[in-house]
N, C-alpha and C positions, 0 to 999 in steps of 0.2 A: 504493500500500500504506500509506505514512504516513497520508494524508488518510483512508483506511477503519481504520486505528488508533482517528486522533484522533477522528473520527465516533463509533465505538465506546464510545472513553472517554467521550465528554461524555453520550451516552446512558444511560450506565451512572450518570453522575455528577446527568445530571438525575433520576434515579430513586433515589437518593440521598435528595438534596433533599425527592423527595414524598414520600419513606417517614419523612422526621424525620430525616434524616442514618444513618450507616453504620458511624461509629468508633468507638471502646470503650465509647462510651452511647449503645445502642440511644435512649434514651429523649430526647436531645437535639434541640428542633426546630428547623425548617430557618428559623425566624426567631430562631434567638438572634439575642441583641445583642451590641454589642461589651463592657457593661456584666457579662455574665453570663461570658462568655468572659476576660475582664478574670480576677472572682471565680475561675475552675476554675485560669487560671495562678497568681495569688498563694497558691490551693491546692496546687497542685505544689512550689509554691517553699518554702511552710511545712513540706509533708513533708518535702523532700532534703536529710537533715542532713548532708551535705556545703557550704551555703549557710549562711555566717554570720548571726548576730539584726541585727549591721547592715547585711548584702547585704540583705536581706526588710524593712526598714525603710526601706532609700534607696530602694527598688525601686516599694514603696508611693509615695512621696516623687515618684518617676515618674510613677508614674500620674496623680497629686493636679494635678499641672502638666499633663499632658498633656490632660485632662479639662478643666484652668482654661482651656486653652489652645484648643480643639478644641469648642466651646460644642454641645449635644447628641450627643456623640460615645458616651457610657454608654447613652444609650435606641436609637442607631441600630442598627439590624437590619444586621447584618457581611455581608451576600452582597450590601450596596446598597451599600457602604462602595467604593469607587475607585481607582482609583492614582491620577487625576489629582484628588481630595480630598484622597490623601496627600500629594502634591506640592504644592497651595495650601497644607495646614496645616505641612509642613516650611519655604516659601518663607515664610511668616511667623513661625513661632518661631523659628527659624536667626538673625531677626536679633535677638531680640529674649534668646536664653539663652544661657550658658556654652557653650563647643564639648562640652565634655566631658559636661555634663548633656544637652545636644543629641543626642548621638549614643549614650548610654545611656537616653534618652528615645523615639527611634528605634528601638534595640535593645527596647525593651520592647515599643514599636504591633507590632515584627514578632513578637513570641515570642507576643503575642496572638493575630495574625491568625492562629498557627499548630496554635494549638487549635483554631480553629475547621476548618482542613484537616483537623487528625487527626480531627476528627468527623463529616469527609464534608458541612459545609455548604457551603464553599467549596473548591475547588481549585486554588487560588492565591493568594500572599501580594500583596496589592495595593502594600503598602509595601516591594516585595523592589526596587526601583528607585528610592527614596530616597536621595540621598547623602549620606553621611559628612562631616563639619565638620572640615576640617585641624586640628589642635591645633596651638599655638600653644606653644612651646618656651621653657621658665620658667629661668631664668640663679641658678642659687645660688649666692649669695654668703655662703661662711664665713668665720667668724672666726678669724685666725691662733691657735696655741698662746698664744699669751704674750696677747693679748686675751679668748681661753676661758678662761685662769684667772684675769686680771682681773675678769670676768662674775662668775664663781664663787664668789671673794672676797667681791665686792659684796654677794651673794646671801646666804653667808654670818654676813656683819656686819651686816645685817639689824634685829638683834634684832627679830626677831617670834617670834610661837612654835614656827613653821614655817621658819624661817627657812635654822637647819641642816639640817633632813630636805629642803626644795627644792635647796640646792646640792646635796646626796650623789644626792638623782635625776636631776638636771641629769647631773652627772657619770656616774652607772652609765649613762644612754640615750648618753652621745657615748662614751663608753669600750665599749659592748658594740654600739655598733651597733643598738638596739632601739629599734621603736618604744615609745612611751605607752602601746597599749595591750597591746600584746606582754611589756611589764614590770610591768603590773598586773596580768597572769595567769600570773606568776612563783609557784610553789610549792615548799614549801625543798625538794621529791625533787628539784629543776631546779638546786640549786646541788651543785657539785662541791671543795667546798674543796681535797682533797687534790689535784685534779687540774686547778685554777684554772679550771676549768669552768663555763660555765653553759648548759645545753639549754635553749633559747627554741621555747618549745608555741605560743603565741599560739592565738586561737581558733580558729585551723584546721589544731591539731594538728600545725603542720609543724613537726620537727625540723632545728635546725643549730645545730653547738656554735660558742661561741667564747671567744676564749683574755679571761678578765675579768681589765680592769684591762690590755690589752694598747697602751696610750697614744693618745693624740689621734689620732681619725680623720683 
């Protein structure tokens, strides 16, 4: 019964293919590339205003390397494209990138291949068998109380013209907890004077209050 399933499906799936593909654009054909299928996801990503301008810009960033990385990978026709292609081009960038751009790198060859399934070219992610880069566990070392307000000092007494306004945002990100650019998208409805408050929006809107000015992390 499976085996007359799976028969079933690939018939269906090769009839797909000759009709131009099956998925929400009728008009897709069954030799996209992975160049064009690349474009329809950095499409999607530019509509989902839930995805930050710098998720969509690192993302692009993605591609740029994978593409430098992957030499005719934009003109190849995606139903020719392999797992064990994906697996020679991971076995060579894996050594040569960051774990972390590596496997958001990864992350991207699959969100591509994956258009191309929703469009009935192919029916299967060839890079769904690529592995994941262990990340590598980064040791932060801060600066005691009484060394942060040394820092501070310094910054301070500066005399530059900036000098003052750097130590006071030095101090507001380690006393509130905020990122850089989570404090640049500070707007004064986000400060709470009477109730020592300040709602951190950052770009993606998320809300959490905290107590400002509530001492050295």
């Amino acid at each position: 019964m499976a085996q007359a399933r799976l028969a079933e499906f690939l018939k269906e799936h090769r009839q797909r293919i000759g009709n131009g593909g099956g998925g929400k654009d009728s008009g897709i054909s069954a030799k996209m590339t992975f160049g064009e299928a690349a474009t329809s996801h950095l499409r999607d990503l530019d509509n989902n205003v839930k995805i930050k301008p710098r998720t969509r810009a690192y993302y692009r960033e993605r591609l740029r390397a994978l593409e430098k990385s992957w030499p005719n990978l934009s003109t190849a026709e995606i139903r020719k494209i392999t797992a064990s292609d994906c697996k020679a081009w991971a076995g060579k960038y894996g050594k040569v990138a960051a774990p972390t751009n590596y496997n958001n790198t990864v992350a991207l060859l699959r969100h591509v291949f994956a258009v191309a399934v929703e469009a009935g070219v192919i029916y299967a992610i060839p890079a769904a068998a690529v592995k994941r880069a262990k990340l590598r566990t980064k040791e932060i070392a801060l600066p005691s109380g009484e060394k942060f307000n040394a820092m501070v000092k310094e910054m301070r007494n500066g005399h530059g013209r900036f000098s003052r306004d750097c130590a006071d945002f030095v101090e507001g990100l380690a006393y509130s907890g905020m990122r850089k650019g989570e404090a640049n998208a500070l707007e004064w409805r986000d400060l709470d004077f009477g109730a020592s408050e300040i709602v951190v929006r950052g770009e993606r809107r998320e809300q959490r209050a905290g107590k400002a000015g509530a001492g050295f992390p």
